[in-house]
C-alpha positions in Angstrom: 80.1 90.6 52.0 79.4 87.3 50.1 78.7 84.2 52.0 81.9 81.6 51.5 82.1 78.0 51.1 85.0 76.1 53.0 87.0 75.7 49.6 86.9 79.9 48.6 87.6 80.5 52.2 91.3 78.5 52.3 91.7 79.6 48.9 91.7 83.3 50.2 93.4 82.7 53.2 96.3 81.0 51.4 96.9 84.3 50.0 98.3 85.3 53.3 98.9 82.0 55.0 97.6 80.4 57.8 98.6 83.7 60.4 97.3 85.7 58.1 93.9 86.6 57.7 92.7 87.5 54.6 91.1 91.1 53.2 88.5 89.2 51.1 87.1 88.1 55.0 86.3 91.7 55.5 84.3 94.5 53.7 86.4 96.8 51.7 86.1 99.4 54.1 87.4 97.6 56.7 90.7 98.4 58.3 93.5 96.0 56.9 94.2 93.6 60.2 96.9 91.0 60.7 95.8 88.3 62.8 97.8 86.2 64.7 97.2 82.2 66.1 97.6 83.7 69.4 97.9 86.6 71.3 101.6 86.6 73.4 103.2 89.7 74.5 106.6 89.7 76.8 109.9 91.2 77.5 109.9 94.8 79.0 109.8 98.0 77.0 107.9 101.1 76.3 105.2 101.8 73.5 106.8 103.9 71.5 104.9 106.9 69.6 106.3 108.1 66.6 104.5 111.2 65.2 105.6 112.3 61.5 105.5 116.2 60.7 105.3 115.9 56.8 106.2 119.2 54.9 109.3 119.9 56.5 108.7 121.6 59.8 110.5 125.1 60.6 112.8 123.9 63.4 114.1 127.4 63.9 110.7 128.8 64.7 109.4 126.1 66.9 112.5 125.8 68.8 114.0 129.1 68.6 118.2 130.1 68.5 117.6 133.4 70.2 121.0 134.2 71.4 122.0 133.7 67.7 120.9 137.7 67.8 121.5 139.1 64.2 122.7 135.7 62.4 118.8 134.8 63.2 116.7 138.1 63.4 118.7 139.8 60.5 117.9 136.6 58.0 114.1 136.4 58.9 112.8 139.9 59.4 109.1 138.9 59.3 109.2 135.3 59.9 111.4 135.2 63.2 109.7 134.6 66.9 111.0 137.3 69.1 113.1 136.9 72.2 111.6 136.2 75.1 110.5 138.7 77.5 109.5 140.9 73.8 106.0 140.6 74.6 102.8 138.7 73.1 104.1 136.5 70.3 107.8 136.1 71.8 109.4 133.3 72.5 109.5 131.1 76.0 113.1 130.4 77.4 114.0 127.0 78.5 117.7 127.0 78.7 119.0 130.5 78.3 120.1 129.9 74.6 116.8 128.2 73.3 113.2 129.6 73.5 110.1 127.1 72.2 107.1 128.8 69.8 104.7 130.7 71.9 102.0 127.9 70.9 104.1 125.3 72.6 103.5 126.7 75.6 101.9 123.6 76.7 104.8 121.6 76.5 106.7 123.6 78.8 105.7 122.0 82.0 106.5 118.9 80.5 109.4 120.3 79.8 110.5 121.5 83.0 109.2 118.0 84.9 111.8 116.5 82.8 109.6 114.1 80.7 110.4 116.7 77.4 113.7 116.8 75.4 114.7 118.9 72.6 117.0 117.3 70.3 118.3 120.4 67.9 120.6 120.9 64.7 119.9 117.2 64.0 118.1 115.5 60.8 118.8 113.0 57.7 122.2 113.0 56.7 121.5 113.1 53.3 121.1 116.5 51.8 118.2 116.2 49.5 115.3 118.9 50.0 113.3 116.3 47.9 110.1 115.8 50.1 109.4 112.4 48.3 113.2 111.4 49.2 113.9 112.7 52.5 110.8 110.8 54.2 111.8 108.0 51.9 115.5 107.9 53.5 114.6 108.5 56.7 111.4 106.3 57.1 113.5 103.3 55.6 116.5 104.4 57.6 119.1 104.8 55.6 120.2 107.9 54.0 121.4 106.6 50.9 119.6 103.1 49.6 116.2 103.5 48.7 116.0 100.1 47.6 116.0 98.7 50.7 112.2 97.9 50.9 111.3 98.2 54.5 111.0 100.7 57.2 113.3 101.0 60.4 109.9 100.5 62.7 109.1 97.3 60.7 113.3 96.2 60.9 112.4 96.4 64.9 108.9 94.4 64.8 110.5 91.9 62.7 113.6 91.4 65.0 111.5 91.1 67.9 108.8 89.1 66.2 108.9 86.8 69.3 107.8 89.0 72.1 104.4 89.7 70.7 101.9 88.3 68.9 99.1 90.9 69.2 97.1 92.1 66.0 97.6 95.2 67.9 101.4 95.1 68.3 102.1 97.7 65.1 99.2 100.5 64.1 99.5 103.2 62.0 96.9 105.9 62.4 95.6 106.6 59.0 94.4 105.4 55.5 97.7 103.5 55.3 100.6 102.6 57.5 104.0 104.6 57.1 106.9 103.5 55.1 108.7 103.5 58.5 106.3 100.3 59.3 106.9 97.8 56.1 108.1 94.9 56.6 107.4 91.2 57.2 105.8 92.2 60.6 102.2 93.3 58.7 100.9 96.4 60.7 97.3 97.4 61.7 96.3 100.4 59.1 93.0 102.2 61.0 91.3 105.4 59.9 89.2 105.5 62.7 88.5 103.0 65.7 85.0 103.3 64.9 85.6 101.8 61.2 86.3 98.5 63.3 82.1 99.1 64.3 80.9 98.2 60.5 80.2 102.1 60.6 77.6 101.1 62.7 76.2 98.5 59.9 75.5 95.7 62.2 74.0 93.4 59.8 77.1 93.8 57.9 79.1 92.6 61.2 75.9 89.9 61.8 76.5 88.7 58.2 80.7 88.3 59.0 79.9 85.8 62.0 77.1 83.8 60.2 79.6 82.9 57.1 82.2 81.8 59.8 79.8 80.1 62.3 78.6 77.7 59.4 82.5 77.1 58.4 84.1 76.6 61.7 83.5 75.5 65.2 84.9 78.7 66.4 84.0 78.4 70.2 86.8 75.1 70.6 88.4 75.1 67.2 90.3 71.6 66.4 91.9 72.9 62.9 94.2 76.0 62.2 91.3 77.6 60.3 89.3 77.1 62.7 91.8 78.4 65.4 91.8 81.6 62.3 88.2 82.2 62.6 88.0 82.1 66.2 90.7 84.9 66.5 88.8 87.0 64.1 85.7 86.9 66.4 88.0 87.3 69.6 89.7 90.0 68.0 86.3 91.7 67.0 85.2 91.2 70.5 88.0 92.9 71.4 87.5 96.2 69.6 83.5 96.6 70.0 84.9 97.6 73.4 86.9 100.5 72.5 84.0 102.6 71.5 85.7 106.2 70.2 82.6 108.3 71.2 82.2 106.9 74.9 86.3 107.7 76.0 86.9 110.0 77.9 90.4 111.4 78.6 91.1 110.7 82.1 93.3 114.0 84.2 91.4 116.2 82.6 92.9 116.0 79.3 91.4 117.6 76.6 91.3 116.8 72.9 90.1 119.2 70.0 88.4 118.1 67.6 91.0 117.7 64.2 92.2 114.4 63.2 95.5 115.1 64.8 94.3 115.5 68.3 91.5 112.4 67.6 95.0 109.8 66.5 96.1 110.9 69.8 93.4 109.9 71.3 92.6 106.6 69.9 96.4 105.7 70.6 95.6 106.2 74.4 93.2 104.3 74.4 93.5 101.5 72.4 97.2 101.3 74.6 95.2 101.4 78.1 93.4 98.5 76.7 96.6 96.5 77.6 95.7 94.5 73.7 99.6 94.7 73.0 100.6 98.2 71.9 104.1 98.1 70.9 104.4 100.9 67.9 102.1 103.4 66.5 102.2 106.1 63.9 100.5 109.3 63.7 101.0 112.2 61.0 100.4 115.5 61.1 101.2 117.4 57.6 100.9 121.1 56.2 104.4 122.2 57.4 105.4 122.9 54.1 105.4 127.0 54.8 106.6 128.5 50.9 104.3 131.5 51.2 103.5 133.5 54.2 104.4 131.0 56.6 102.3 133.2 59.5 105.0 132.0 61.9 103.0 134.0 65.0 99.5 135.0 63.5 99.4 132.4 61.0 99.1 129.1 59.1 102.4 127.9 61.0 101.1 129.2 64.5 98.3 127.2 64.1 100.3 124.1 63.3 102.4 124.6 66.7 99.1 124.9 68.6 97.4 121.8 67.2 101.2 120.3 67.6 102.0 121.7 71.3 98.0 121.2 72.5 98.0 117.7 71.1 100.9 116.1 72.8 99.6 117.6 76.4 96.7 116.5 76.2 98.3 113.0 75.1 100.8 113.2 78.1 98.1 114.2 80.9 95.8 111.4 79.4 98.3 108.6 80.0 100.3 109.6 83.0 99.5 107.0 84.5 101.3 105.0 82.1 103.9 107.5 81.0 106.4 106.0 82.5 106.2 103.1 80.2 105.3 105.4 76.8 108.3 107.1 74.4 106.9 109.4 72.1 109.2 111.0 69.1 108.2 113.7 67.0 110.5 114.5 63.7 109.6 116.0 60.6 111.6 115.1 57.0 114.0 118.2 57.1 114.1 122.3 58.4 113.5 124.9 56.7 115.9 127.5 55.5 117.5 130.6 57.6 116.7 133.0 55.4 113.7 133.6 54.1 112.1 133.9 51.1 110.2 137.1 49.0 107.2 135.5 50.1 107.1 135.6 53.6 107.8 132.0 53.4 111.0 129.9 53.9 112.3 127.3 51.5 113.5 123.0 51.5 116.5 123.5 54.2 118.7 121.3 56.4 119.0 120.5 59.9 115.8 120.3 62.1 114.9 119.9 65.7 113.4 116.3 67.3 111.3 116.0 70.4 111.1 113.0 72.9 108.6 112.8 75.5 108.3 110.1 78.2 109.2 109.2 81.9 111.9 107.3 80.7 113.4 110.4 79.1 116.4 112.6 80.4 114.3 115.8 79.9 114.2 119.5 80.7 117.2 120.1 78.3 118.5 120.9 75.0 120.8 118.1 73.4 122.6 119.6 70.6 126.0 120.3 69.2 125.3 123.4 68.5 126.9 124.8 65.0 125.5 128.2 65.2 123.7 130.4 62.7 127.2 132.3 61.6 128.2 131.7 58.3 131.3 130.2 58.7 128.7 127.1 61.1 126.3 126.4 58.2 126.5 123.6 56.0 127.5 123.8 52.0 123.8 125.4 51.3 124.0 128.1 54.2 121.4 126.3 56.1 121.4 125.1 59.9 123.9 122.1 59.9 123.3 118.5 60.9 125.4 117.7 63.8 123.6 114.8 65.3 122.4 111.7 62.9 118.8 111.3 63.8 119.5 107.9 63.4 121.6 108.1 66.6 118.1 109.4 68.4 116.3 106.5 67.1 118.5 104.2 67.6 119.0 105.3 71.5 115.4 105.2 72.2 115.1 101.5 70.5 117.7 100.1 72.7 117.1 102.2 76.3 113.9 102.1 75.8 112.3 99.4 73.5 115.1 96.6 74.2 115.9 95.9 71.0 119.5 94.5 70.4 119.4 94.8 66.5 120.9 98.1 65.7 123.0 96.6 62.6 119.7 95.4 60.8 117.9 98.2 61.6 120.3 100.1 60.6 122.4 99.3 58.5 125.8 101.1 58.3 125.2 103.1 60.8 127.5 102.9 64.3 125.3 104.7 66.5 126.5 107.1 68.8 124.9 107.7 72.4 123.7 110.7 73.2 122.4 110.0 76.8 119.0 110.9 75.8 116.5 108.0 78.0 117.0 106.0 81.0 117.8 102.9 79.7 114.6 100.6 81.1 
């Protein structure tokens, strides 16, 4: 990092503006950060989670349609999950009609203490099997305009803009935020918590305050730059504390080790830090299941265990603040019902959601169901889309995330309620 003179410094920070801090302030390796002129967070409403499943999850294998009997077992002879009661590798009723994946057995006390839903036969209306497109539509939140240039998440920030002014407000765990995040409202893009340490380069960080120090009176700034500077150290302060390799989940919860299960981690804790948490964004890809999917022995069981295991330990983690935390899990589309020569199934249709929170109405199965009979699939003989995801995103904003925006966010679109959360 080069040492800058007053001049070079509000040259780069007019690039952004005063509330902006620039990237030149930081090495290239840091996470890109938004900084505020102060931090402000009110109003009441959850954090909301949103986790991505990019690939196009099998919705009929991690939630399965056993009753649907030989409309389902008949179409996927080697890639169906068995009834329930059929022994290791079978299903796990939780309705009578609907069984989850054998690795989501985690999820099933969750379940049953009424902080899980299943939303099923429900997706982007659109029916592209276009990866690119369908996370495109859906991540902007509109089916049909791609030209719409921002995200339904960043829609939301930006019509709230005046409840919080946290750099923390908006992260998305990765090496760049979602497309569900653009807009105005500039989110936090992190890799790792522990990229906000310099890598442990702490003449790198040393360097960072010197340069500012001689610039600014940062300890009772009289300027807006100044004001600028001294956020940047406040904000630095802030993170040296959330040190990756000393948290410890609390309640017993245990993380493994993959990148998945380490996002979920560093969202719990950067949200018990109370620094603002309003929004973050976690992926989890490989869904995409062509070739000998391995739907109970193999690359798609292991997917449901990371999946299942992941969002347990998340929930025992934070129960004490799980009354206050939405999570939603979606992927871009389902799979096909039959499947293909390769063991594999193909770009389909309708998919299944999950929500997970104390403010949701869990320990049920919201769904219009179509059925798996021909006469109930849609025009590619795929599961059908009977409920607009949009009207599952939409009823988690407003229940639980008080926004009052809908017609921004998306536009269009008259949602319809489902009854899904207890409106905060």
């Amino acid at each position: 990092m080069t040492t800058l003179n007053r001049r070079e410094f509000i040259q780069s920070a007019g690039a952004t503006g005063v509330l902006g801090a620039s990237s030149s302030l930081l090495p290239s390796w840091m996470p890109r950060m938004a900084f505020r002129d102060q931090t402000q967070v009110s109003g009441n409403h959850d954090t909301l989670v949103c986790i991505f499943l990019r690939g196009g999850m099998d919705g009929l294998s991690a939630v399965v349609p056993y009753t649907e009997g030989k409309y389902y077992y008949d179409n996927r002879p080697t890639t169906a999950v068995a009834e329930p009661g059929s022994g290791v590798g079978s299903a796990i009723d939780i309705d009578g009609q609907f069984g989850f994946h054998p690795e989501l057995a985690a999820l099933k006390d969750i379940y049953d203490e009424g902080d899980l839903a299943v939303v099923h036969a429900t997706g982007l209306t659109n029916g592209t099997r276009s990866h690119f497109d369908a996370m495109q539509y859906m991540e902007y939140g509109s089916p049909t305009d791609k030209t719409i240039g921002t995200g339904w998440i960043g829609r939301h920030l930006q019509s709230t803009a005046d409840r919080n002014d946290s750099p923390f407000r908006a992260i998305g765990l990765g090496l760049m935020a979602p497309a569900s995040m653009r807009g105005p409202v500039s989110p936090l893009a992190i890799r790792s918590i522990a990229d906000f340490h310099f890598k442990g380069r702490q003449d790198e960080l040393r360097r960072l305050h010197r340069s500012l120090q001689r610039l600014y009176t940062t300890d009772a700034p009289s300027d807006p730059l100044g004001s600028q500077a001294k956020l940047v150290f406040d904000t630095l302060e802030t993170v040296k504390q959330l040190n990756p390799e000393s948290y410890t989940g609390a309640n017993g919860a245990e993380y493994y080790e993959d990148e998945f299960h380490m996002g979920l981690k560093q969202i719990a804790q950067i949200a018990k830090a109370d620094v603002g948490l309003e929004v973050a964004c976690l992926d989890l890809g490989g869904w995409d299941t062509h070739e000998a999917q391995g739907t109970t022995d193999g690359e798609f069981n292991a997917l449901m265990g990371i999946l299942g295991r992941g969002l347990q330990a998340f929930y025992t983690d934070m129960q004490d603040q799980m009354d206050n935390v939405t999570v939603v899990v979606m992927s871009e589309f389902g799979r096909t019902l039959v499947e293909n020569g390769s063991g594999g199934t193909d770009h389909g249709h309708g998919n299944v959601m999950f929500l997970m929170g104390g403010g949701v109405r869990g320990g049920q199965v919201f769904a219009k169901w179509p059925g798996l009979a021909p006469a109930g699939l849609d025009e590619e003989g795929d599961l059908a889309i009977t409920i607009d995801y949009r009207d599952v995103l939409a009823e988690v904003l407003t229940g639980r995330m008080d926004s009052h925006s809908l017609d921004t966010i998306f536009p269009g679109h008259v949602a319809t309620e489902l009854g899904l959360v207890n409106k905060i």
